[in-house]
N, C-alpha and C positions, 0 to 999 in steps of 0.2 A: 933349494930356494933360499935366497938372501934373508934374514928379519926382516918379519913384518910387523905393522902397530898394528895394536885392535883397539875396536870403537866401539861405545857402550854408549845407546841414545837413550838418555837420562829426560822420561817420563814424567812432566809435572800438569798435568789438565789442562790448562791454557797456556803454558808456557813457564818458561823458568824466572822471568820479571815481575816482580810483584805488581805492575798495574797491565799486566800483558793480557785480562780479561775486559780491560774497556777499550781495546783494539778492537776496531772497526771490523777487522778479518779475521776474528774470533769467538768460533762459537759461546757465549755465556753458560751454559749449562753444561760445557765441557766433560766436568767430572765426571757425569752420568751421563754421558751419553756414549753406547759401546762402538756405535758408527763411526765416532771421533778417532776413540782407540783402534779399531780395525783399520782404518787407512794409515795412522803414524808407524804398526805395526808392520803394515804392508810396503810403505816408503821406506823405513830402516830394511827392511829383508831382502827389497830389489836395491838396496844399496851398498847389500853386503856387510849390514852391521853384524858384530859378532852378539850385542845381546841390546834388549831391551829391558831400564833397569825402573822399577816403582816405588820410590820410599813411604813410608806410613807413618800416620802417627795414631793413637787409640784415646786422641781427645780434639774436640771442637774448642778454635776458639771463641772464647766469650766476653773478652772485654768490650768495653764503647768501640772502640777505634775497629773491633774484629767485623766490624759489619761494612767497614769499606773495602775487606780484603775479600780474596777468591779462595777459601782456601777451608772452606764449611762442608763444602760436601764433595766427597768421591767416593769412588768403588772400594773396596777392602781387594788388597793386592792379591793375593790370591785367586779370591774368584776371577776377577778381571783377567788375570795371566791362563787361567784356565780353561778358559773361554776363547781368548786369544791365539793358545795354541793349537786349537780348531780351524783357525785359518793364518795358517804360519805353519813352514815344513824346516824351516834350519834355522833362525835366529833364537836365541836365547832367551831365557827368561828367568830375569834375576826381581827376588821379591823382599822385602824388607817385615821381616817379624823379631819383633825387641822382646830379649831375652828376659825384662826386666819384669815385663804383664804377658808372660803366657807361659804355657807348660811346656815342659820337653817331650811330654809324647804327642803333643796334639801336633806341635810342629814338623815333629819327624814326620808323622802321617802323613800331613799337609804339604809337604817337601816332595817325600815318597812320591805320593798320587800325583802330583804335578810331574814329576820324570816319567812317571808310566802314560802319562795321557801327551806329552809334547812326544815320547821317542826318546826321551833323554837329552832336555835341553833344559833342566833347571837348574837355578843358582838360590839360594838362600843368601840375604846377607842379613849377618847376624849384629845385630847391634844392642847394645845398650840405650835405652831411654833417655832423650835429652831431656822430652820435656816434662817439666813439673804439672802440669794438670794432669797428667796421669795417673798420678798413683789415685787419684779421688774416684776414679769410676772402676777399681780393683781392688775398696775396702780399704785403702788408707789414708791416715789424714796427711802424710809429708810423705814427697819423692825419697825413693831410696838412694841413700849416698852415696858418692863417686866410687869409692875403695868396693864398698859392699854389693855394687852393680857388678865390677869387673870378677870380682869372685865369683857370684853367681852365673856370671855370663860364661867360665871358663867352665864350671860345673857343667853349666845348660849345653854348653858344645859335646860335652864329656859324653852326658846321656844322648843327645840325640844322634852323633854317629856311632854309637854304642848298638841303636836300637835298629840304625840302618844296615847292622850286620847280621842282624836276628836270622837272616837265615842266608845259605851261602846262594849262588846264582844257580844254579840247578837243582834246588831243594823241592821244589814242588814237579814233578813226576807225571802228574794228574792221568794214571793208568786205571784205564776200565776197565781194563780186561782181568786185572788182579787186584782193585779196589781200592789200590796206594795211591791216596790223593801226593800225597809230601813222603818224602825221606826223614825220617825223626833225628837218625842221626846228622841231617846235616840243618838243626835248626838246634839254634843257641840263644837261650835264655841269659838279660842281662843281670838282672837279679841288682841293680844299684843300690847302695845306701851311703850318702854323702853327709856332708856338711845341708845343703840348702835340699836335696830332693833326694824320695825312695821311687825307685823305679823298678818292677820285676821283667816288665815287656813279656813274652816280645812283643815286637810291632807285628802289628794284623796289616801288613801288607808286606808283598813279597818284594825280595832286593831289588832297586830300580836300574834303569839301562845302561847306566853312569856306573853304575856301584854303590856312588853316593852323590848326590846333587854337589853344585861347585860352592864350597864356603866362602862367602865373600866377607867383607869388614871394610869400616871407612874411620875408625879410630885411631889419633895421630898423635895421642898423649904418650907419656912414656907407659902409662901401664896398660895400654889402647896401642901401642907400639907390641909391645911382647906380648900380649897376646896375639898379635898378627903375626907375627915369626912364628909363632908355636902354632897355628891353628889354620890362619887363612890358605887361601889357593888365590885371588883376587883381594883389591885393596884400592881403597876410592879414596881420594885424600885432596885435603883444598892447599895450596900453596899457588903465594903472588907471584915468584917469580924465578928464574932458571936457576938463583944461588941455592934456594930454597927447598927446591923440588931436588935439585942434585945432593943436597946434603941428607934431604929425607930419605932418598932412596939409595945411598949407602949405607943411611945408617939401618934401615930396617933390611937391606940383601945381607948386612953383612951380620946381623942376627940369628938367621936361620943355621951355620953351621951347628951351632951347640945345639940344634935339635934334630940335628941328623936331614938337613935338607938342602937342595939347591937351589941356587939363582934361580933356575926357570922354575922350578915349583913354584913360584910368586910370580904374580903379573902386579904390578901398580901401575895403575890409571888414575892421573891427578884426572878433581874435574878441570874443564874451560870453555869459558862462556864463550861464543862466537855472535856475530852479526857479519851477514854476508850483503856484500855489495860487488855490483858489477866494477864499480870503482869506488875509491875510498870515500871521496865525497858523500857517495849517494847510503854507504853502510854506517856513514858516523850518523848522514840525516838521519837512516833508520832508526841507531840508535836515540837519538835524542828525540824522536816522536813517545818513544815509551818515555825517556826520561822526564817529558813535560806532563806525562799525566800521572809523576809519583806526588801526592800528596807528603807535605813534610812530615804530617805526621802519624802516617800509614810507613813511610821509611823509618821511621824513627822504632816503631812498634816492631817493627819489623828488625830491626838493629837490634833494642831486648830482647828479644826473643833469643836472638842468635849469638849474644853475649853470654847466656847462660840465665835465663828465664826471669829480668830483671825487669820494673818499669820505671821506665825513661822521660814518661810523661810530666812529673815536675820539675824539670830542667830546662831552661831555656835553650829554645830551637838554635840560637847562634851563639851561645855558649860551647867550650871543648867537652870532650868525652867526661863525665865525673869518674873521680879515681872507685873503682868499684873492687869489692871483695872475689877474691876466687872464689870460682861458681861453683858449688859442690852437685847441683843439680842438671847442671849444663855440661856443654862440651868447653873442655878446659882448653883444648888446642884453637878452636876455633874466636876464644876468648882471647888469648896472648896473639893470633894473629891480627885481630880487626884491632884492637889495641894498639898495637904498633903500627897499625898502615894508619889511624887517627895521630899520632904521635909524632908518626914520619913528615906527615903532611900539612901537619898543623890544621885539620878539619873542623868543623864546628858539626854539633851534632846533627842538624838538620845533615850536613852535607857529608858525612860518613852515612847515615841512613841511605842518599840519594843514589851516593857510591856503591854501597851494595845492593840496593835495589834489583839489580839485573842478575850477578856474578852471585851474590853471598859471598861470598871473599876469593871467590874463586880467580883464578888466572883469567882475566878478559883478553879479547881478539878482535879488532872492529876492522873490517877490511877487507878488500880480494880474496878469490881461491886462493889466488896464488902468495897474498900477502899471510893469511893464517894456516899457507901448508908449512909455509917456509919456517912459521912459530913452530908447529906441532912436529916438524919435520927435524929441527933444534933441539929438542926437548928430548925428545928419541934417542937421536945420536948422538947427544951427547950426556948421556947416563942421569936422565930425569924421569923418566916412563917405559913404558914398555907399551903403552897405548894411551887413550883418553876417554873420557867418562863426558859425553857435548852434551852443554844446555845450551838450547837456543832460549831466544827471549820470548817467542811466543810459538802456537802450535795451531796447527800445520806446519804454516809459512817458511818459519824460521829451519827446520828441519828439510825442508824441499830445497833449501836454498843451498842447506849444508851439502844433502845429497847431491844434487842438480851441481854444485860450484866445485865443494872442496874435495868430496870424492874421486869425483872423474882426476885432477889433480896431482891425490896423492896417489894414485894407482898408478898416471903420468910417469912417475917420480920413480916405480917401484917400491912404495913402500905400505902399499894393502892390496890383498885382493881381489880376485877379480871374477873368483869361484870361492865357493865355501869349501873347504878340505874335507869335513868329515858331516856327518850328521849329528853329534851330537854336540853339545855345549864344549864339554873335554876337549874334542877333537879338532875346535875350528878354536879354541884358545891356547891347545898346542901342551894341556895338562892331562900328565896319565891317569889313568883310572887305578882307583884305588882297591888291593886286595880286600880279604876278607877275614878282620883278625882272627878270627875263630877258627878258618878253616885251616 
């Protein structure tokens, strides 16, 4: 079989647009509501998506402006995803817990249990905390710093596939007839003592079906770069445009040597936004029905946010970008891109907010099946991805349309699917399973 891309249907409540909740054809209550999630689950899986991806954050926003946004209340990824793969037999399920406010054993657990209850289709993606309201509901008065995040984050991967080895794959025996629940000798104690954490383990759950759930990351900085060379298996990253995405993904394939790994051990999946239309006309209209009900200064809030936790609020709406400080709390790559695309363009603040409104700085698509295979089908083959990470603008809809349009499409083309390969996450993204260092 020739390369194929994989798709990862990037899970936001009501859609990936920030006013994609005052859409007519969208439920309000989104967040919580699990009916919502079980049909987008079930459209990616007869669509042959390889996963379904939930990012988190472990604080509400609370400024003025947060009350005209959708973005107050949803499920904690986990249970959602756990629940989900109750009615889901092959797509994936990648979850987002920040390395920054939680423990490394609770996650390993939490990881674990998700692979034993899907069959072995979880993904971790491990991240770092962007945002600054954070650290205040974890006991602290200031986010922890950029430098001092990625140490701990490389720690926190340390321990938790340390803990997922705790015992080999045939350790547990469970013989009645002679009492041996486990084989003692094949269970290993990590016994960690680091810089940031002591961990003795093991983990009280047995090795899951994977080995080890698939470590994802979406960090594009240089020290958000190397650790994705050294750590990741998947890799979600935002880039505008084909110079960009080609230069990223040699620079991070060509990383991996010095740690004893290969090309295909990594998949990278920029995200990109699409808007499907039977013709172009009628997907730019689509677009621009969301773009008329952003509020300038809900994009704007929306814009600090994703600059790295800044507010923007005293700056005139049709004023340029203000020169701002590198964000030690934020994401720094995501900071020097939206910067530049205000720079490139000569934008006024309102209209960089408006701009990302939909995308977040992601690669946008507004068009035909056949006009965004042709994008995604470029990108591919010519050494930018290895798949994509799709935000539609709003949900259901938006995803029905991808499924329904660009799917059928790229499968046209030969370049996805058209059965699942394997049943587990590993197997339908084309990554080996990983031994057992202990054994």
């Amino acid at each position: 079989m020739s390369r194929q891309l994989k798709l990862g249907a990037f899970l936001m409540a009501t859609g990936h647009h920030v006013a994609a909740w005052r859409h007519p054809d969208v439920p309000a209550n989104a967040g919580l509501d699990f009916a919502h999630y079980k049909r987008l689950a079930q459209i990616a899986e007869a669509a042959k998506f390889d996963t379904l991806f939930v990012a988190d954050s472990v604080a509400a926003p609370t400024q003025d402006i947060a009350s005209r946004m959708a973005r107050s209340d949803h499920f904690e990824p986990l249970t959602l995803l756990s629940a989900l793969s109750a009615v889901t037999e092959h797509i994936g399920l990648i979850a987002t817990a920040t390395t920054s406010y939680n423990e490394p054993y609770h996650v390993a657990r939490k990881f674990a249990s998700l692979d034993h209850l899907s069959g072995g289709r979880a993904g971790w993606n491990l991240v770092t905390s962007d945002n600054a309201a954070e650290a205040q509901n974890f006991g602290r008065d200031e986010h922890i710093g950029h430098a001092e995040r990625y140490s701990r984050a490389r720690e926190f991967h340390q321990v938790v596939t340390g803990l997922w080895d705790s015992w080999q794959d045939d350790a547990f025996i469970r013989d009645k007839a002679s009492g041996a629940y486990y084989d003692p000798e094949k269970l290993h104690v990590l016994d960690h003592v680091g810089e940031h954490f002591r961990v003795k383990g093991p983990l009280n759950v047995a090795r899951s079906p994977q080995g080890q759930p698939v470590i994802v990351q979406a960090g594009s900085s240089e020290t958000g770069r190397e650790l994705a060379a050294q750590t990741a298996e998947v890799v979600f990253t935002a880039q505008t445009s084909l110079a960009s995405a080609q230069a990223f993904y040699a620079d991070l394939k060509g990383r991996l040597p010095k740690y004893g790994r290969s090309a295909d051990s990594l998949k990278i999946m920029p995200g990109v936004f699409v808007v499907v239309g039977q013709t172009e006309a009628e997907a730019q209209e689509k677009c621009e029905t969301f773009q008329q009900l952003v509020e300038p200064e809900v994009g704007v809030a929306l814009l600090g946010r994703m600059l790295g936790n800044f507010d923007l609020s005293k700056y005139p709406l049709d004023g340029p970008l203000p020169e701002l400080p590198l964000t030690d709390s934020g994401q720094q790559s995501r900071q020097k891109l939206l910067t530049e695309l205000a720079g490139r363009e000569h934008l006024t603040l309102a209209e960089l907010g408006r701009r990302i409104a939909g995308g977040r700085g992601h690669y946008s698509v507004v068009g035909t099946p056949a006009q965004i295979a042709d994008r995604l089908q470029e990108w591919f083959e010519q050494g930018a991805a290895d798949g994509f990470n799709v935000l539609v603008p709003h949900l259901p809809g938006g995803l029905e349309d991808f499924a329904n349009g660009v799917v059928p499409e790229l499968q046209r083309r030969g370049l996805f699917r058209t059965e699942y390969e394997g049943r587990t996450l590993r197997q339908n993204l084309g990554l080996a399973r990983p031994g057992n260092r202990f054994a």
